[in-house]
C-alpha positions in Angstrom: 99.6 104.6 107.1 101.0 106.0 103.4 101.1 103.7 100.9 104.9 103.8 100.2 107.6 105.9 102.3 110.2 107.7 100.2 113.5 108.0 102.3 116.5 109.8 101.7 119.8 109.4 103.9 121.8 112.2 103.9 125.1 113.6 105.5 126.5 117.4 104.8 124.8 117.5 101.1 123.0 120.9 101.5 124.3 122.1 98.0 121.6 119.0 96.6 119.8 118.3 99.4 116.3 120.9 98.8 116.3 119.6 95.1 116.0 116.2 96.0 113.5 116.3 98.6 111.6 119.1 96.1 111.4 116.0 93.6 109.6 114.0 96.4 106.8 116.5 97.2 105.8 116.8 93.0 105.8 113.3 93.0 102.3 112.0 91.0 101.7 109.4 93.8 98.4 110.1 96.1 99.6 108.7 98.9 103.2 108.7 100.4 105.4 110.2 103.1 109.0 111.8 103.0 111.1 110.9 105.5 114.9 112.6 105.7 117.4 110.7 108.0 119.9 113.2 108.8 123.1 111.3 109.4 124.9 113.4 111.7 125.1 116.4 109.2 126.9 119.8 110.2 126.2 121.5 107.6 122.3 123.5 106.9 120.4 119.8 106.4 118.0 120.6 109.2 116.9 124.0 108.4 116.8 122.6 104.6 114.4 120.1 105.4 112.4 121.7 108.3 111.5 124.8 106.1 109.5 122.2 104.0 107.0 121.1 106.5 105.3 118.3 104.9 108.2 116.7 105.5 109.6 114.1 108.5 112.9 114.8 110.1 114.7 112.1 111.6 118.2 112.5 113.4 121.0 110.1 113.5 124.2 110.6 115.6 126.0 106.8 114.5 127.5 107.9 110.5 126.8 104.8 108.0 125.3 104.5 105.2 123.6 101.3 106.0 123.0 102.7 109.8 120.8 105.5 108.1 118.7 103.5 105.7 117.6 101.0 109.1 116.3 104.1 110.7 114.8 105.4 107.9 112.9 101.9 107.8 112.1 102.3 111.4 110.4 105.6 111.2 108.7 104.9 107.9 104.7 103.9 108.1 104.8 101.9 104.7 105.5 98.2 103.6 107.2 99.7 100.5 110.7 101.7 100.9 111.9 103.8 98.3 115.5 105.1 98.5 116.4 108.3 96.7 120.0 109.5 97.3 120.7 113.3 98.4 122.3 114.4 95.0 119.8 112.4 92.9 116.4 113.9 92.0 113.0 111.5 90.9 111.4 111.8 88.1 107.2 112.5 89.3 106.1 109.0 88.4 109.0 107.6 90.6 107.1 106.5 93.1 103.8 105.7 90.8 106.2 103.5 89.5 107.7 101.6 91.9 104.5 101.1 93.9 102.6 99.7 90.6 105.5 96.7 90.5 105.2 95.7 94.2 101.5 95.7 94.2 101.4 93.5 90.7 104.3 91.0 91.9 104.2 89.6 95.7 107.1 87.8 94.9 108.8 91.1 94.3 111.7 92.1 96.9 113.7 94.7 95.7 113.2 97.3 92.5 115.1 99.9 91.1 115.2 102.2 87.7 117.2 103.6 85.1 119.6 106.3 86.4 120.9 108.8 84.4 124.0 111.5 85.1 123.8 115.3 85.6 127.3 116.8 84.9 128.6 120.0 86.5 128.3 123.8 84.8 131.1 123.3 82.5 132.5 119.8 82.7 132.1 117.5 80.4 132.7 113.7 81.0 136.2 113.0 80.6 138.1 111.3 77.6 139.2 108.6 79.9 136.1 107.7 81.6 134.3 104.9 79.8 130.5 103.7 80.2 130.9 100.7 82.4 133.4 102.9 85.0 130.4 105.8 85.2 128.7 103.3 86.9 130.6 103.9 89.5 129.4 107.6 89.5 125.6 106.1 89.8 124.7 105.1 86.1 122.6 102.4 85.6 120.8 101.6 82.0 119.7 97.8 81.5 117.4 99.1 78.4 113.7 99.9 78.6 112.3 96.9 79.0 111.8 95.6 82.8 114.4 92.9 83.9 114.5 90.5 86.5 117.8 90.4 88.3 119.3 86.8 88.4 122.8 87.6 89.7 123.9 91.0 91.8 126.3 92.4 89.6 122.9 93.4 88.0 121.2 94.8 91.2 120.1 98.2 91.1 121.6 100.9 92.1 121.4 102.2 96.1 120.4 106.0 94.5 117.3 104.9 92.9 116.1 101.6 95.3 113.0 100.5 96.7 112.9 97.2 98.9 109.5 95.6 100.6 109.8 95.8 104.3 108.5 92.2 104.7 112.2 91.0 103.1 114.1 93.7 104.8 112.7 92.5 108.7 113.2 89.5 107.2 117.1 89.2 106.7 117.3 91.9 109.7 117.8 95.0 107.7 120.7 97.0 106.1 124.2 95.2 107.2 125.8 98.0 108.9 129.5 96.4 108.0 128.4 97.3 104.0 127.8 100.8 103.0 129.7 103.8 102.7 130.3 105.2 106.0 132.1 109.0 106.3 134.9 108.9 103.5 135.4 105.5 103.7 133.8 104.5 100.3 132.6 100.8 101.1 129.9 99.1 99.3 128.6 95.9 98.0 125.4 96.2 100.6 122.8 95.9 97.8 124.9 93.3 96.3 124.6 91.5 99.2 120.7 92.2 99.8 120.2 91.1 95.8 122.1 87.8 96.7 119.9 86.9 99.9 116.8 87.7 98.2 117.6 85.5 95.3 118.6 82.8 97.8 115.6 82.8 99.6 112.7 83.0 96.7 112.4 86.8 96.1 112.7 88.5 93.0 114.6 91.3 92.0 113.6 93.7 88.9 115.0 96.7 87.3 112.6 98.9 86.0 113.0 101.6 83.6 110.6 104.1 83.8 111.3 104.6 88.0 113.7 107.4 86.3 116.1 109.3 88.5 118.8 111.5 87.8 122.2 111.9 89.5 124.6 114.4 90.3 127.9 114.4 89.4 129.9 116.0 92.2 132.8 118.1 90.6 135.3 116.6 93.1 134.6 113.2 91.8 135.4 113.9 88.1 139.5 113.0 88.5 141.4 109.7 88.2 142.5 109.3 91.9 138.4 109.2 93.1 138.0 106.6 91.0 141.1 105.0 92.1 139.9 105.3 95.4 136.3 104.2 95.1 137.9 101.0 93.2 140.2 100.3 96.2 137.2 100.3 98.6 135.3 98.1 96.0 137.4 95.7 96.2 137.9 95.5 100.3 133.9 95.8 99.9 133.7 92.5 97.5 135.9 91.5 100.7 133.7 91.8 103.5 130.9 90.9 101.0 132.0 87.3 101.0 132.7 86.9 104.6 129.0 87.4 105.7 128.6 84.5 102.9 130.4 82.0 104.1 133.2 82.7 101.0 136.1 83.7 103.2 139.4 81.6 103.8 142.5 80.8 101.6 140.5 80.5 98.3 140.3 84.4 98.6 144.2 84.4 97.4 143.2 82.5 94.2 140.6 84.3 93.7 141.8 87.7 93.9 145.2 86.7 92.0 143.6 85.6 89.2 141.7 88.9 89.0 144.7 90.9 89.3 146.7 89.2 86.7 143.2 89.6 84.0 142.8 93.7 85.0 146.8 94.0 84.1 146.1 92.1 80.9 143.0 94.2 79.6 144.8 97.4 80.8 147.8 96.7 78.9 145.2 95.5 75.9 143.6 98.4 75.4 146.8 100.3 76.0 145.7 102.7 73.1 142.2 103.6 74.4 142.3 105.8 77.4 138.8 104.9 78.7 139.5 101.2 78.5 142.7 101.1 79.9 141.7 102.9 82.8 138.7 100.9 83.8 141.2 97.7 83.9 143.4 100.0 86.2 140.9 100.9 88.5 139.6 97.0 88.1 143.0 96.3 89.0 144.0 98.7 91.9 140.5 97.1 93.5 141.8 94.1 93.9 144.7 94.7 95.5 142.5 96.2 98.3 140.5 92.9 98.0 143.9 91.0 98.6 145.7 93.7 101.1 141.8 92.4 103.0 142.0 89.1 102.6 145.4 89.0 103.9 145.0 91.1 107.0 142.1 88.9 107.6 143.8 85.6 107.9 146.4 87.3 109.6 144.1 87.7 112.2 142.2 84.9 112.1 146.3 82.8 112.4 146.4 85.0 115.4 143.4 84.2 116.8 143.9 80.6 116.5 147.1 80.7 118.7 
């Protein structure tokens, strides 16, 4: 049995994939196994990772973000799981890092670290992107100092993530309804894990130094992904509150008022292009969240009949 499992998910990433895993085997950490889920890839992912023979291969024909990480957990040996995406690379003290926290804190659930961005060859990040939207590209930076998480718009993010397995058996695992799954850019699932382990007595902590670095796909650098990727946020933030208990009416309100302040900012900052369009994509996310919340008491009308 290692002493932590680093897992990485993967579906048709071969262009990132050996890099990533190649950050896992000069890892600092004396004992640990590398497990890749391949999540119905149909690209190279198998010869990628079978030419490194250290490490364990793992198929999985149902696509799902979520759906990947639960077998990741189920193949893994270790009561410690560290997530690393397929674009992302660890620094060598990533996992020295993350195991050191969870064997100093018993009350400690889930941990992640600072994540910076690597831009493509010859793009540079774009006039109207500003610092809180690159989040949404996988940026996280709460300082250098450790924090403890106390609500889940904090919670790390699910490229650089490490959760104890007691906690994860514990709520039942990943919720496969969260998580991106194929093109469908849904979310919220480590939102949703922050928010039960905060429930329920556990702790949360970001943690610098558990350094990874993130890709920045070329195909994402344009004003319609993030568009997109706000839509699904906001039908994410959706689903999010059903498995809650948040759902009904209240949703309308909710979601209105949100509306109305992402029109207000955008029209604010009218004359600052990075502004202005992180209210729009704040915006065009919640009218997924309503376009949601109304197909869902539609049906739930229905069913009542």
């Amino acid at each position: 049995m290692s002493k932590i499992s680093a897992i990485i998910c993967t579906h048709n990433r071969e262009k990132y994939l050996g890099a990533a895993i190649d950050s896992l085997l000069a890892q600092d950490f004396p004992d640990y196994e590398i497990i890749v889920v391949d999540n119905a890839s149909s690209d190279r992912t198998r010869e990628i990772v079978q030419a490194r023979p250290s490490v364990k291969y793992v198929y999985e024909q149902i696509t799902g973000l979520s759906v990947a990480r639960n077998t990741g957990a189920k193949s893994a040996t270790s009561q410690i799981l560290a997530y690393l995406d397929d674009d992302a690379v660890a620094n060598p003290n990533w996992l020295s890092v993350l195991y050191a926290a969870y064997q100093s804190n018993e009350k400690l659930a889930i941990a992640g670290g600072k994540v910076t961005l690597i831009w493509p060859e010859g793009i540079l990040p774009p006039t109207w992107l500003s610092d809180d939207l690159a989040g949404n590209l996988g940026a996280y930076n709460l300082g250098d100092k450790i924090v403890y998480i106390d609500r889940p718009g904090l919670t790390p993010r699910g490229l650089n993530y490490s959760i104890r397995r007691k906690f994860l058996e514990e709520i039942g695992g990943f919720d496969v309804n969260l998580g991106r799954v194929g093109k469908k850019l849904l979310s919220n699932e480590e939102l949703l894990m922050t928010e039960q382990a905060l429930n329920r007595g556990w702790q949360v902590a970001y943690i610098p130094e558990a350094l990874v670095q993130h890709n920045v796909s070329p195909e994402r650098v344009n004003r319609q992904w993030f568009l997109s990727r706000g839509w699904w946020q906001g039908i994410s933030e959706y689903y999010r509150e059903q498995l809650v208990g948040k759902a009904g009416v209240k949703q309308l309100g909710r979601g209105g008022e949100r509306l109305m302040y992402g029109v207000y900012k955008s029209m604010k900052y009218f004359r600052h292009p990075d502004r202005r369009f992180e209210n729009l994509v704040y915006s065009y996310g919640q009218i997924g969240y309503l376009s949601a919340v109304i197909m869902g008491l539609f049906s739930a009308a229905k069913r009542e009949k």
